[in-house]
C-alpha positions as CSV (number, residue, x, y, z in Angstrom):
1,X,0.0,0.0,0.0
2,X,3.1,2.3,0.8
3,X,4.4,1.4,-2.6
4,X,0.8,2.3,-4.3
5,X,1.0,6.2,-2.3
6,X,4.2,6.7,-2.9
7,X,4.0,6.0,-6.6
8,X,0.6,7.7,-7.4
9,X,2.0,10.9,-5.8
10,X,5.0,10.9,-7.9
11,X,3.1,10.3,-11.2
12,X,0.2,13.2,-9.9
13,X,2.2,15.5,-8.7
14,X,4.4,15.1,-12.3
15,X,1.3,15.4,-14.4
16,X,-0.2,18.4,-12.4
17,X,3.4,19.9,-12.2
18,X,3.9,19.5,-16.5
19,X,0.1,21.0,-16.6
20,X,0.6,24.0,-14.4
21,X,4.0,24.7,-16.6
22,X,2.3,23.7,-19.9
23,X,-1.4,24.6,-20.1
24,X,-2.7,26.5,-17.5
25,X,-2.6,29.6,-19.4
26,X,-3.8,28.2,-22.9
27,X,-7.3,28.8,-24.3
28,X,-8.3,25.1,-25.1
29,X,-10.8,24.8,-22.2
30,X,-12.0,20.8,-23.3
31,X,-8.4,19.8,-23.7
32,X,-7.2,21.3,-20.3
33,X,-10.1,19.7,-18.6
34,X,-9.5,16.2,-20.5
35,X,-5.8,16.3,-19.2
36,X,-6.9,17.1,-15.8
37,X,-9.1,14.0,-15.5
38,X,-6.8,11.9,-17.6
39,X,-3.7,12.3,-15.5
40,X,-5.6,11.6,-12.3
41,X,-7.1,8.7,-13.7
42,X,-3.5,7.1,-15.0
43,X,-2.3,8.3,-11.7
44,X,-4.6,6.1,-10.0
45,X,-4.0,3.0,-12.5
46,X,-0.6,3.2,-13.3
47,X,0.8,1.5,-10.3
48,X,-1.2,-1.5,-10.7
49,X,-0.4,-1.8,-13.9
50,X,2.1,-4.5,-15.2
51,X,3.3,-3.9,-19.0
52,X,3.6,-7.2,-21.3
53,X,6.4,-9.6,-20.8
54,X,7.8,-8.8,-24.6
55,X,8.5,-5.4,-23.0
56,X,10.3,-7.0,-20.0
57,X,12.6,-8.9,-22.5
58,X,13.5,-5.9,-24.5
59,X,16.1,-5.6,-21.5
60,X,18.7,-7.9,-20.2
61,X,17.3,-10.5,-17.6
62,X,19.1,-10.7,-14.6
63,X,19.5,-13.6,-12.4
64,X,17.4,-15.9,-9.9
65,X,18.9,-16.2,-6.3
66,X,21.0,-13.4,-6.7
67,X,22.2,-11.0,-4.1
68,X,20.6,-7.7,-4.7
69,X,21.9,-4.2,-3.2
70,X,19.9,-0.1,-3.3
71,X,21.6,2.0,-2.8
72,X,19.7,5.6,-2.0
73,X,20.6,9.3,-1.5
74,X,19.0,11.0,0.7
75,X,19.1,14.0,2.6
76,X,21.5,13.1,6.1
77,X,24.8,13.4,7.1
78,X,26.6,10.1,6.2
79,X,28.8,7.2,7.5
80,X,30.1,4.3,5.9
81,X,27.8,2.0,8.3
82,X,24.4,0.6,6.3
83,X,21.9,3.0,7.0
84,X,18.2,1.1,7.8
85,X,15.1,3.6,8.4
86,X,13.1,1.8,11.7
87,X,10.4,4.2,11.1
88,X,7.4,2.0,11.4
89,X,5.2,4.1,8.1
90,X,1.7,2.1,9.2
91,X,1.6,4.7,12.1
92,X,0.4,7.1,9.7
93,X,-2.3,5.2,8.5
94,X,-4.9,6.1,11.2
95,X,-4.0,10.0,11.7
96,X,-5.1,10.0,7.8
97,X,-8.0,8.0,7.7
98,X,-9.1,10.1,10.4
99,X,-8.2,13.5,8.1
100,X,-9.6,11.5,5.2
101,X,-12.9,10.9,7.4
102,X,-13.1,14.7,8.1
103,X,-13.2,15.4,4.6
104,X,-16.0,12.8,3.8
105,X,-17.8,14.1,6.5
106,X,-18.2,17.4,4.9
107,X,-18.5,16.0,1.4
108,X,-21.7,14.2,2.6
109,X,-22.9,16.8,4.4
110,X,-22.9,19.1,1.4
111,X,-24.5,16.5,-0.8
112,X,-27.4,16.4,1.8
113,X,-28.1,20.2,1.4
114,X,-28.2,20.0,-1.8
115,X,-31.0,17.0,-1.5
116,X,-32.9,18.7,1.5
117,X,-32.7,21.8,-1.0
118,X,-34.3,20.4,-3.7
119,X,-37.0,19.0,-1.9
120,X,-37.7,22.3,-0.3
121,X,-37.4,24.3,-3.9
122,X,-40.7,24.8,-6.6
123,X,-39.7,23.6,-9.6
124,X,-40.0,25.5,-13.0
125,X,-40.0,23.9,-16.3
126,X,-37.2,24.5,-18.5
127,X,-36.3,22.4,-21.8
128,X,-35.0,19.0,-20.6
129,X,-33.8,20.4,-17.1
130,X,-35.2,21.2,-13.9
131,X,-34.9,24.4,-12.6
132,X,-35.5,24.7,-8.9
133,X,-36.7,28.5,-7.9
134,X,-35.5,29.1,-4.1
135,X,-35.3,31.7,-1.5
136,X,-32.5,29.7,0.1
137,X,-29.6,31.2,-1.9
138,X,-28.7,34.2,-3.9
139,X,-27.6,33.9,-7.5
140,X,-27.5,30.8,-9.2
141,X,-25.8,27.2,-9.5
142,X,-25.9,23.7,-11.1
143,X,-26.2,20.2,-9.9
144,X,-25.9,17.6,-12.6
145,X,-29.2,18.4,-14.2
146,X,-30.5,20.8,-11.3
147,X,-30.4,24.5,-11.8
148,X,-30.8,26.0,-8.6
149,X,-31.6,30.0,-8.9
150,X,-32.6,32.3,-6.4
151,X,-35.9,34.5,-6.1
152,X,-33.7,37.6,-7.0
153,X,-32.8,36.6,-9.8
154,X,-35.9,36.0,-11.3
155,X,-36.8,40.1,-11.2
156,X,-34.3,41.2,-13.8
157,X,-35.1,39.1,-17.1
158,X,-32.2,39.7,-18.8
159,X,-30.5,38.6,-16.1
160,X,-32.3,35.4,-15.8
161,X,-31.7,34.2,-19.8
162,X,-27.9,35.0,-19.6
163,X,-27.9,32.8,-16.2
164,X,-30.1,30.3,-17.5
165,X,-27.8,29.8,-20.4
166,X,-24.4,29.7,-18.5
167,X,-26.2,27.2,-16.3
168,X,-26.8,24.7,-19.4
169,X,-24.2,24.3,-20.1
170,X,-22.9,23.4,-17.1
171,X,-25.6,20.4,-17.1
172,X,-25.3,19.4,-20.3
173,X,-21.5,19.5,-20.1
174,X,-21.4,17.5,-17.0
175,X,-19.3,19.6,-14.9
176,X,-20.8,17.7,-11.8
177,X,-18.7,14.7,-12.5
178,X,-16.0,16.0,-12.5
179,X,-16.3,18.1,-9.0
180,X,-17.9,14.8,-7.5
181,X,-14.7,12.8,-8.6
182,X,-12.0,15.5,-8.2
183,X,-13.5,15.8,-4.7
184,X,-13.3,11.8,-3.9
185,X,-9.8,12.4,-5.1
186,X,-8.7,15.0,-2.4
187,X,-10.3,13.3,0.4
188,X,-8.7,10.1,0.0
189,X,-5.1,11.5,-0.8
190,X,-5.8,14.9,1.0
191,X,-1.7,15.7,1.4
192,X,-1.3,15.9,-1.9
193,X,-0.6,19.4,-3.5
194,X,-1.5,18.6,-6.6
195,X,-4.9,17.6,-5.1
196,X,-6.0,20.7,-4.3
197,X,-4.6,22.6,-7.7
198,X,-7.0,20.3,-9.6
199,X,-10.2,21.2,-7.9
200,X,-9.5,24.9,-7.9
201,X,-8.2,24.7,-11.5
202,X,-11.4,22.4,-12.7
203,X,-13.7,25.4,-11.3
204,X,-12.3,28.0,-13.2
205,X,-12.3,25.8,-16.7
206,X,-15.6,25.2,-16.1
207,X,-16.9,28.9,-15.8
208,X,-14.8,29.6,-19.1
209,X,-16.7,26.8,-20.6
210,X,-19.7,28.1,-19.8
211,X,-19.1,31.5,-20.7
212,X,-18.2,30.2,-24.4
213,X,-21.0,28.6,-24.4
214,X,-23.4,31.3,-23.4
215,X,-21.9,33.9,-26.2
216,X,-22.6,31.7,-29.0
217,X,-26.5,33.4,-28.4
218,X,-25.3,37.0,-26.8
219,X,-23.0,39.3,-27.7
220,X,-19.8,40.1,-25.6
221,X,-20.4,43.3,-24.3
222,X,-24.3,42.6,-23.3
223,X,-22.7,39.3,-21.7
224,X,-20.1,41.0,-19.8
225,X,-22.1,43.9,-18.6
226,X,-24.7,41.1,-16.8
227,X,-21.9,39.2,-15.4
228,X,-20.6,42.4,-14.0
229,X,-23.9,43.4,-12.8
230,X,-25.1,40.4,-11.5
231,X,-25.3,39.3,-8.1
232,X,-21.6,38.5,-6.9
233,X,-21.7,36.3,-4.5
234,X,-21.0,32.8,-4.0
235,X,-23.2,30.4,-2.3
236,X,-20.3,28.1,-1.1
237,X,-21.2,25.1,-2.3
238,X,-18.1,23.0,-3.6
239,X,-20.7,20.4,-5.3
240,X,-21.5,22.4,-7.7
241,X,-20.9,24.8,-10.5
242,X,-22.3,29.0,-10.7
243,X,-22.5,31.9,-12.8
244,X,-21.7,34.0,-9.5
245,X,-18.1,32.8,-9.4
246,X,-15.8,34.7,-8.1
247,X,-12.7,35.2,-11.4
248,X,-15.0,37.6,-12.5
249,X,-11.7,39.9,-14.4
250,X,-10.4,36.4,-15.9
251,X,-13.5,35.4,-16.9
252,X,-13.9,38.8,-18.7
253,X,-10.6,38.7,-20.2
254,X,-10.7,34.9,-21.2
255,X,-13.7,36.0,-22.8
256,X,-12.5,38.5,-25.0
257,X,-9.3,36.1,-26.0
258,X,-9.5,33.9,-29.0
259,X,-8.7,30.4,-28.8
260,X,-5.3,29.1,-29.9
261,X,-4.5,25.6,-30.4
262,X,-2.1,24.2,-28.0
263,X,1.8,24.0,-29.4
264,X,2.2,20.7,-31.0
265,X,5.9,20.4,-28.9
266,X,4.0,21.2,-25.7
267,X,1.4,18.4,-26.4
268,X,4.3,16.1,-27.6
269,X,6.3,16.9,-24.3
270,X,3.4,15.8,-22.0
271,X,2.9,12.6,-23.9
272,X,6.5,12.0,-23.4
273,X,6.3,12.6,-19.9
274,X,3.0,9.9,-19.5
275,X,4.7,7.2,-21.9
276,X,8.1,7.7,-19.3
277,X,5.9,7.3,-16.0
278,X,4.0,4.6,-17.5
279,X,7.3,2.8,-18.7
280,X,8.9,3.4,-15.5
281,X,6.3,2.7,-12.8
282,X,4.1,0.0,-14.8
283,X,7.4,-2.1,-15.8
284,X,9.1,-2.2,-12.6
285,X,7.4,-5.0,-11.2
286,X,8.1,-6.6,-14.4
287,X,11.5,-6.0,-14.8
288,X,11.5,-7.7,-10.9
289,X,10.2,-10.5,-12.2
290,X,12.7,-11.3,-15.0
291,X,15.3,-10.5,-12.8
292,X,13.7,-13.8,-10.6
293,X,13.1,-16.1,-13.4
294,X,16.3,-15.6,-15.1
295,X,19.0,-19.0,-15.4
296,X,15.8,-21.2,-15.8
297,X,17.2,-22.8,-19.2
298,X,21.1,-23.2,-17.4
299,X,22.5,-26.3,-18.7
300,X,24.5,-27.4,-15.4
301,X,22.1,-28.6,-12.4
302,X,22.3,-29.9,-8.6
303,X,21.1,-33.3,-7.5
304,X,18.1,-31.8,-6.2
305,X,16.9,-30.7,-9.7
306,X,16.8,-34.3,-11.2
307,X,13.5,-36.1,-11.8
308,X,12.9,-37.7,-8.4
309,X,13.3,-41.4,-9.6
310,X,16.4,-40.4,-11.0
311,X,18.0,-39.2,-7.6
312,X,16.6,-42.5,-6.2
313,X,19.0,-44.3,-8.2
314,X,21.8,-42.1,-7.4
315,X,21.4,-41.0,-4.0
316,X,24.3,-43.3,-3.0
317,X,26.9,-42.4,-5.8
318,X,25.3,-38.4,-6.0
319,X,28.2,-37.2,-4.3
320,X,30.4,-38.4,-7.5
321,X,28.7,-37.3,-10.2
322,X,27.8,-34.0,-11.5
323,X,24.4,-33.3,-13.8
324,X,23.6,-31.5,-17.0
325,X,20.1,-30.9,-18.2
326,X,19.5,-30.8,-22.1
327,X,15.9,-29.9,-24.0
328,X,15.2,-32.1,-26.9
329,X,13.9,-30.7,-29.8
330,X,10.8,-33.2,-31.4
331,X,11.9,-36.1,-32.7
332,X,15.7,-35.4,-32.3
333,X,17.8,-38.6,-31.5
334,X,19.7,-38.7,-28.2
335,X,23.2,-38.5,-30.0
336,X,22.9,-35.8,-32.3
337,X,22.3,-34.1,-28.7
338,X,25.3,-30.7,-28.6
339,X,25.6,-31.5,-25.1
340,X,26.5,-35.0,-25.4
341,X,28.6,-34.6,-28.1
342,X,30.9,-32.4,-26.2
343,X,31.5,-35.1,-23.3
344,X,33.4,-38.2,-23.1
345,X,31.2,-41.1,-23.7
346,X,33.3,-43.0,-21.1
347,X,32.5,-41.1,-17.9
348,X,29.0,-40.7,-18.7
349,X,27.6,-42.5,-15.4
350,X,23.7,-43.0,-16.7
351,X,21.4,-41.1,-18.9
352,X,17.5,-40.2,-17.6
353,X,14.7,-39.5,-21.1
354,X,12.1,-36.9,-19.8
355,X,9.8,-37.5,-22.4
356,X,6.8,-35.2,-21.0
357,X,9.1,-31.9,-20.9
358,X,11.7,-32.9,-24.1
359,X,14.2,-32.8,-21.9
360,X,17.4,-35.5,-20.9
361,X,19.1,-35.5,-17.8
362,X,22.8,-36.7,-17.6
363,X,24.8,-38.1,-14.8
364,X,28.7,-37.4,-15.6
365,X,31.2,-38.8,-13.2
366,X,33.6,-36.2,-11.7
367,X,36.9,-37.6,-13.6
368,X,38.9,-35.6,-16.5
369,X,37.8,-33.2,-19.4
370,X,33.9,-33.5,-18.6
371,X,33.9,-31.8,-15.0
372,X,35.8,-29.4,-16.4
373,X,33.8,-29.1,-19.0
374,X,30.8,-28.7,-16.6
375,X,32.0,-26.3,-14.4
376,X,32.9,-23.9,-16.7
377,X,30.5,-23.4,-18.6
378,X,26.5,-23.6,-17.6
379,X,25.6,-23.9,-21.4
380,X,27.2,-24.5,-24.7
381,X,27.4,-20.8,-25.6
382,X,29.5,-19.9,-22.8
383,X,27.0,-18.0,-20.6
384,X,27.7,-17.3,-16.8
385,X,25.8,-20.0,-13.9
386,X,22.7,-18.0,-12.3
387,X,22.2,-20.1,-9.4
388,X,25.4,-21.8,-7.6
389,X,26.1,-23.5,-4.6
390,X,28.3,-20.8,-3.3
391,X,27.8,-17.2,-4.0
392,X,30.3,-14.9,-4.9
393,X,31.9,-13.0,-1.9
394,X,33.1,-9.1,-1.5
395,X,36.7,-9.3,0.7
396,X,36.3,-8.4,3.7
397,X,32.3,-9.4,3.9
398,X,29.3,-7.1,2.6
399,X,29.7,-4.4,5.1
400,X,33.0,-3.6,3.3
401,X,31.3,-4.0,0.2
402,X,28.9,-1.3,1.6
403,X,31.3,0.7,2.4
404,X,33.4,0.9,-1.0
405,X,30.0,2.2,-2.9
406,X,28.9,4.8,-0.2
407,X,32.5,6.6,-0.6
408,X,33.1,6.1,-4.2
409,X,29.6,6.6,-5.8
410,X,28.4,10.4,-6.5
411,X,24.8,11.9,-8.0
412,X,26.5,13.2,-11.2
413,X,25.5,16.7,-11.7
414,X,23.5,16.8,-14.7
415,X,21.0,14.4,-13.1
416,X,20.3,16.9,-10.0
417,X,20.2,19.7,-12.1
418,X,17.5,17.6,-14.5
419,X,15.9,16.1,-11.6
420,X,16.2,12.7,-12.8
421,X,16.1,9.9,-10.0
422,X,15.0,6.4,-9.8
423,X,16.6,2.9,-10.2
424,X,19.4,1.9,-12.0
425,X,19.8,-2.1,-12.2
426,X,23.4,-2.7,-12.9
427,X,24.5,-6.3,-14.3
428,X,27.8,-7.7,-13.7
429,X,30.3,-11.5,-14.3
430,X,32.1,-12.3,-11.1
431,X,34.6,-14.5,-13.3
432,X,36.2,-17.8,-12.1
433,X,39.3,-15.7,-10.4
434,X,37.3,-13.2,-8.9
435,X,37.4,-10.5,-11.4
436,X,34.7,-8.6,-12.4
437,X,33.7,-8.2,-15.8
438,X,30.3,-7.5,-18.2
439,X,29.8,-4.3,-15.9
440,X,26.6,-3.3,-17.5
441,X,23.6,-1.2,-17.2
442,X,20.0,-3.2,-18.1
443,X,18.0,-0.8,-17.1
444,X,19.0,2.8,-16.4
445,X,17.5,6.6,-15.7
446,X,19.8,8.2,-17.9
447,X,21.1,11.8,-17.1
448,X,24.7,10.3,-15.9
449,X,23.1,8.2,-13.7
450,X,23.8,4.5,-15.4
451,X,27.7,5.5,-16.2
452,X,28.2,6.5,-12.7
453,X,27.0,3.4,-11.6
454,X,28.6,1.2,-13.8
455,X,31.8,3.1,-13.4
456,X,32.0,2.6,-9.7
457,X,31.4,-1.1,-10.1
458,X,33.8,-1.7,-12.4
459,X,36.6,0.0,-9.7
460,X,35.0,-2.8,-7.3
461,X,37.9,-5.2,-5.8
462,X,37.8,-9.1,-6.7
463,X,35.6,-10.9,-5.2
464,X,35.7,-14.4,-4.0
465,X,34.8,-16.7,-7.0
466,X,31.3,-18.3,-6.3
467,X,31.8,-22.3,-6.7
468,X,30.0,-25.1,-8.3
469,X,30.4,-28.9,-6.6
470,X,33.8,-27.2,-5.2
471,X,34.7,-25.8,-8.9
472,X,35.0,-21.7,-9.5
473,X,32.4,-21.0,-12.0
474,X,31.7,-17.7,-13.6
475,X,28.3,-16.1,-11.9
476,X,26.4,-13.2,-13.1
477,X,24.6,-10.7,-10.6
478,X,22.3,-7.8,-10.9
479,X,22.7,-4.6,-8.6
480,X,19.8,-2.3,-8.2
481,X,20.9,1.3,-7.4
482,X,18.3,4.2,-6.3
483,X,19.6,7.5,-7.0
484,X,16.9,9.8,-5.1
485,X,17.2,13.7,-4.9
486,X,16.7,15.6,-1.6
487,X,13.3,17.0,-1.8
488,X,14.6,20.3,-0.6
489,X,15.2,21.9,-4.0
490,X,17.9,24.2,-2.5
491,X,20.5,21.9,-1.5
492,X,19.4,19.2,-4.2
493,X,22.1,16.6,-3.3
494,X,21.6,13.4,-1.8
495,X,24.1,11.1,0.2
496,X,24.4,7.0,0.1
497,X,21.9,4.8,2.4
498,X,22.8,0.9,1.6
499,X,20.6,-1.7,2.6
500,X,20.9,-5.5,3.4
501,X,22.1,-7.7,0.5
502,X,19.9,-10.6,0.3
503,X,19.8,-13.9,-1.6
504,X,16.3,-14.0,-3.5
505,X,14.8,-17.5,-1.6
506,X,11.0,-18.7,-2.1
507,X,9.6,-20.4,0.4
508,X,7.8,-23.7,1.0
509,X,3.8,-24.4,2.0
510,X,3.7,-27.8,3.0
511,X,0.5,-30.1,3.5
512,X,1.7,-32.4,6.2
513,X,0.2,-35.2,9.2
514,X,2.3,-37.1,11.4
515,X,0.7,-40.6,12.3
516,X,2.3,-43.9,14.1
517,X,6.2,-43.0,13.7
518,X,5.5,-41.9,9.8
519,X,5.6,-38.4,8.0
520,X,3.3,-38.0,5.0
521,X,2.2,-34.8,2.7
522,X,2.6,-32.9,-0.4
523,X,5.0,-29.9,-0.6
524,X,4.2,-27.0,-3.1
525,X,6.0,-23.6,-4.0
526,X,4.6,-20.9,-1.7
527,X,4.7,-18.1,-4.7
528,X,3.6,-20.3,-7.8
529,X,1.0,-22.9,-5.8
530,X,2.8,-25.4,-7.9
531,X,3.9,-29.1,-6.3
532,X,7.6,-29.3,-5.8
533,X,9.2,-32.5,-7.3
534,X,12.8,-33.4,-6.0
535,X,13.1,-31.8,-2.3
536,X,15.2,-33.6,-0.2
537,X,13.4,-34.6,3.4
538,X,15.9,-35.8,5.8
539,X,15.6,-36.5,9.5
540,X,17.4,-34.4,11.3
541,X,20.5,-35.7,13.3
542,X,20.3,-39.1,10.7
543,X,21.1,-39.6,7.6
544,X,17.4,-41.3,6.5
545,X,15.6,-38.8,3.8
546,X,13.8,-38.9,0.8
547,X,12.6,-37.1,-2.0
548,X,9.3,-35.5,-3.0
549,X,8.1,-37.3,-6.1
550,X,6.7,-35.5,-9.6
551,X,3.5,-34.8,-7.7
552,X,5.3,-33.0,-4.6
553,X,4.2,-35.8,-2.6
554,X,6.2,-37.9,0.2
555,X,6.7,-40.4,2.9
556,X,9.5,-41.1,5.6
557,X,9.1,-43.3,8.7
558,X,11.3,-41.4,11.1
559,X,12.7,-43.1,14.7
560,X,11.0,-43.4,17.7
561,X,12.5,-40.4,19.4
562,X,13.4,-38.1,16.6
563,X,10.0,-36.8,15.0
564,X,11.9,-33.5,13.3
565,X,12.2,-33.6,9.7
566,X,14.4,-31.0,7.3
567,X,13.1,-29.9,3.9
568,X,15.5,-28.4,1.4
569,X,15.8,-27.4,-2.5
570,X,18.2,-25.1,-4.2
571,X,16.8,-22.1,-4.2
572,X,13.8,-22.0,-1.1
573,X,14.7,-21.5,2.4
574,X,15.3,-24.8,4.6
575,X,11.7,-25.6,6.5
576,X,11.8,-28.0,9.1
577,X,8.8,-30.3,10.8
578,X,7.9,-30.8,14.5
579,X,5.7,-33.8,14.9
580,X,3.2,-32.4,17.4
581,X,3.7,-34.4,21.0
């Protein structure tokens, strides 16, 4: 929910902001008010908005299990220490539902003024609408298809056709709407600035609206001279829309303005500026998830991802052997597989046909040319492992890691002066000796921002090689990097906050009961709902286990006094089982 604020107030605040610069002073009343309601209505949708997956791939996938870093300016005095904000951000959940509450309050309690209003008004026929003559007000105003006018101003009768024309076309332009929704708006996200622009702003397109409308039957100087004349005051009533506003010098100026159209390069830089927040709030989510499902078709695997009646027949040797997977295209014969062809025939232990998924899984034993061959490379085309057994290591442990970006990394210049923040996902190769290479930016913000970041991981130290069955492989890992600008615009410069470095895990549900001395249940993947073949259930303290089978299912009779089982799979976070006593 935090997320969902935070991100509609950055996309409001960016439409309103490019509207107040752009349009506010143009003529074309219909587009301004289209733009108004169109950027509050993408500011609402954007953030749960996802774009398509071809969009995803048009950048570079990152890895699954991989350790992931932010780094974020912000405005504080800095030291080299991780810097973690405690503040608990659900406490300000009920102070603004209460605010919120308060505004809903009064919105009601002017919709039930207007309804006791009408009920207590005569009504007088007039075309398709409803006017409703009261002594209740002064002046005049609309209410969707209401016309509310007061007794005065039924004694001057030029008065009353100019009015009744103005008040038309607020009806049949249904300015209601858009005060109804434009009000929902501010009394659910109240704090925002941008908030209350709109609903001032909306008011004064709508009398200019209605003033165009009315002079296509009077002339401009009979116009004017009624709406100077006329009764001046408002009736306070934020619902709804009246001749009697107060702009009464820029309506008469507007008036006697003609329309321009609108610059086609200020049109084209507001589009810009939607397709940007759409690109950059819509697709985060989705570049997140390629990020996670990246390494899926990685040649080299563990034991734990072999077909479970595979690992039954190798459980005992397992520790010997290392394992390729291979996808069969239809029909193709086993040795015209690349894989195989690149392996000697001689240590190939046993061979398992996945004929379901057109896929074959090979045992190799850990002699010669073909471990080598397997730890170096986790398929044919040379590409980098995703997921490893060991992860690569900074020297010295992360905090020193932490510590090299917060005093080497700077907010270039031309982004602060631009205003540009946001995330920059950095991909890098921690090669077999520790070296980095591949430094790259997959997704950036521009503005300076992606060569800074690249260029101060490239000047990272080795790290420790991650390792495959014992072997230094080559690993590749993503780094996501926030550059954020200090909301006060005067200093404009941000300093480094680094947070944890985790390893990506998912997490187990397991269906289990414990009867008579024997574990049975079904284990499936917490995120997907999908049963999890191939996890190894051991009893803790022995060295009895088994495997789930395809269907995620198992069973293991355990000891007499040891009831606790441990659950495991490369990639989830180890579960264990407490038979209930």
């Amino acid at each position: 929910m935090i997320n969902y604020i935070i991100e509609l107030s950055v996309i409001h605040l960016s439409l309103i902001g490019a509207y107040w610069f752009f349009l506010r002073n143009e003529r074309q009343y219909a587009k301004m008010r289209n733009y108004l309601l169109g950027s509050t209505l993408l500011a609402i949708v954007i953030p749960f908005l996802k774009l398509p997956k071809l969009i995803g791939k048009l950048w570079s996938s990152a890895p699954e299990d991989i350790p992931l870093a932010s780094v974020s300016y912000e405005p504080m005095d800095f030291t080299p220490t991780p810097l973690v904000s405690e503040f608990d951000y659900s406490l300000l959940i009920y102070p603004s539902l209460l605010i919120s509450s308060i505004f809903l309050f009064k919105f009601l309690s002017g919709l039930y003024y207007l309804l006791k209003l009408e009920r207590s008004s005569q009504s007088v026929a007039y075309e398709e609408f409803n006017i409703r003559k009261t002594k209740e007000i002064t002046g005049s105003f609309t209410f969707f298809n209401w016309i509310f006018v007061g007794n005065n101003v039924f004694e001057d009768h030029n008065e009353y056709t100019a009015i009744l024309k103005h008040e038309k076309a607020h009806a049949e332009l249904g300015h209601t709407y858009d005060l109804v929704f434009f009000q929902l708006f501010r009394t659910l996200f109240w704090w925002l600035p941008s908030a209350w622009y709109i609903n001032q702003e909306i008011k004064k397109i709508h009398e200019y609206q209605a003033d165009a409308y009315a002079l296509k039957a009077f002339s401009l100087d009979w116009y004017s001279s009624i709406l100077i004349s006329s009764t001046l005051k408002s009736n306070g009533l934020s619902l709804a829309s009246s001749f009697h506003d107060g702009l009464i010098l820029k309506r008469l100026k507007a008036m006697k303005q003609n329309a321009k159209k609108v610059s086609a390069w200020k049109l084209g830089a507001l589009l810009s500026l939607m397709a940007v927040l759409f690109v950059v709030f819509a697709c985060s989510e989705e570049l997140d998830q390629e990020i996670k499902t990246m390494g899926e078709a990685s040649d080299a695997i563990t034991f734990d991802q072999l077909p479970s009646n595979m690992q039954m027949d190798l459980v005992e040797v397992k520790d010997q052997l290392t394992f390729v997977k291979a996808n069969v295209i239809d029909n193709q014969k086993i040795s015209n597989i690349k894989e195989l062809q690149d392996l000697d025939p001689s240590l190939i232990h046993s061979i398992n046909v996945d004929k379901e998924n057109s896929a074959v899984y090979i045992a190799i034993m850990k002699d010669g040319d073909n471990f080598n061959y397997v730890a170096e490379k986790s398929k044919m085309d040379g590409e980098v492992f995703t997921v490893v057994e060991e992860q690569p290591e900074f020297p010295g442990g992360m905090s020193a890691f932490y510590s090299y970006l917060a005093q080497n990394i700077e907010y270039p210049k031309q982004a602060r002066q631009m205003g540009v923040q946001g995330r920059v996902y950095v991909q890098f190769i921690v090669e077999k000796d520790g070296s980095i290479s591949g430094v790259t930016a997959v997704k950036g913000i521009g503005a300076g921002c992606d060569e800074e970041a690249e260029r101060v991981m490239s000047g990272a130290s080795n790290f420790k090689p991650g390792t495959q069955r014992g072997m230094p492989v080559r690993v590749r890992m993503v780094l996501p990097i926030i550059f954020k600008l200090n909301d006060d615009v005067d200093k404009n410069e941000g300093i480094i906050v680094i947070e944890d470095v985790k390893t990506q895990k998912e997490q187990f549900k397991i269906e289990s009961n414990f009867e008579n001395g024997v574990w049975y249940g079904k284990i499936y993947s917490a995120e997907t709902g999908k049963p999890l073949p191939g996890v190894n259930i051991v009893e803790e303290g022995t060295t009895t286990g088994t495997v789930s089978s395809l269907s995620g299912e198992f069973k293991i009779k355990v000891s007499d006094n040891q009831h606790k089982l441990v659950l495991s799979f490369i990639g989830y976070q180890t579960a264990k089982l407490t038979a209930p006593k």
